[in-house]
N, C-alpha and C positions, 0 to 999 in steps of 0.2 A: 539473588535470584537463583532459584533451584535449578536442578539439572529438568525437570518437568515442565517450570516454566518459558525455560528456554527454548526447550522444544516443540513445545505450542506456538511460543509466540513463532518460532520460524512457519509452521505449519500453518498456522494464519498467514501470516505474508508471501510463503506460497502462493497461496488459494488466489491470495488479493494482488498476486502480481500477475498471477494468470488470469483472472476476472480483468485486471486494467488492459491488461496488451489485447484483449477481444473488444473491450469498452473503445478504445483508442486506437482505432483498426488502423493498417495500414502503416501503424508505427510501432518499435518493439525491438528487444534487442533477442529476440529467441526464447525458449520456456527456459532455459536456465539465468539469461539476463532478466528475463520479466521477473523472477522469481525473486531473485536479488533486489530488482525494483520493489516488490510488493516489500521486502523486508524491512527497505529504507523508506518506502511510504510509510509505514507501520508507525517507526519512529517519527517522521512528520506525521501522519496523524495522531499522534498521542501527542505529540506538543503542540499542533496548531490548534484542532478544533476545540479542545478544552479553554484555550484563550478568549477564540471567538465565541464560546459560548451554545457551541453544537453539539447535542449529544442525544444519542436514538436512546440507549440504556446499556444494560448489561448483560453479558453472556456472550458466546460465541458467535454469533450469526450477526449482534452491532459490530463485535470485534475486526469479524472479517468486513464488514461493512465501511467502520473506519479506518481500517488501513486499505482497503480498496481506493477510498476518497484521497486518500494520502499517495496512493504509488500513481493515480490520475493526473495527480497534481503535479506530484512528480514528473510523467511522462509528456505531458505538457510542455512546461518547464524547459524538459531537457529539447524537445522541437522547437520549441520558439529559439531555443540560445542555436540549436544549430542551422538553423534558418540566418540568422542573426551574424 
């Protein structure tokens, strides 16, 4: 992975960790934790939903779309276990 790619893909999980902590109001670890969330949703979404067979397409705007779905899931997740 290039140094370009790498930097997109944080710039996406940016975006999608800011889009989840506004999506999942009321829950959130701050814009720099949400951010970190979208990066690690990023990664869950690139390995979950290609499994289950979800896929909007290609380019930027799915990109950020599936790691949004990924840091959601994520921010879920981490609310239910802390409930829990």
């Amino acid at each position: 992975m290039g140094v370009e790619s790498l930097l997109v893909f944080i710039i996406i999980g940016a975006i999608a960790g800011w889009l989840a902590g506004l999506i999942v109001s009321g829950f959130g670890f701050g814009l720099i934790g949400n951010i970190i969330v979208g990066i690690v949703g990023a990664f869950i979404a690139g390995w979950l939903l290609p499994r289950i067979g979800f896929s909007i397409g290609g380019g930027i705007i799915a990109s950020i779309i599936h790691a949004t779905i990924g840091a959601i899931i994520l921010l879920v997740l981490v609310r239910v276990l802390k409930r829990a």
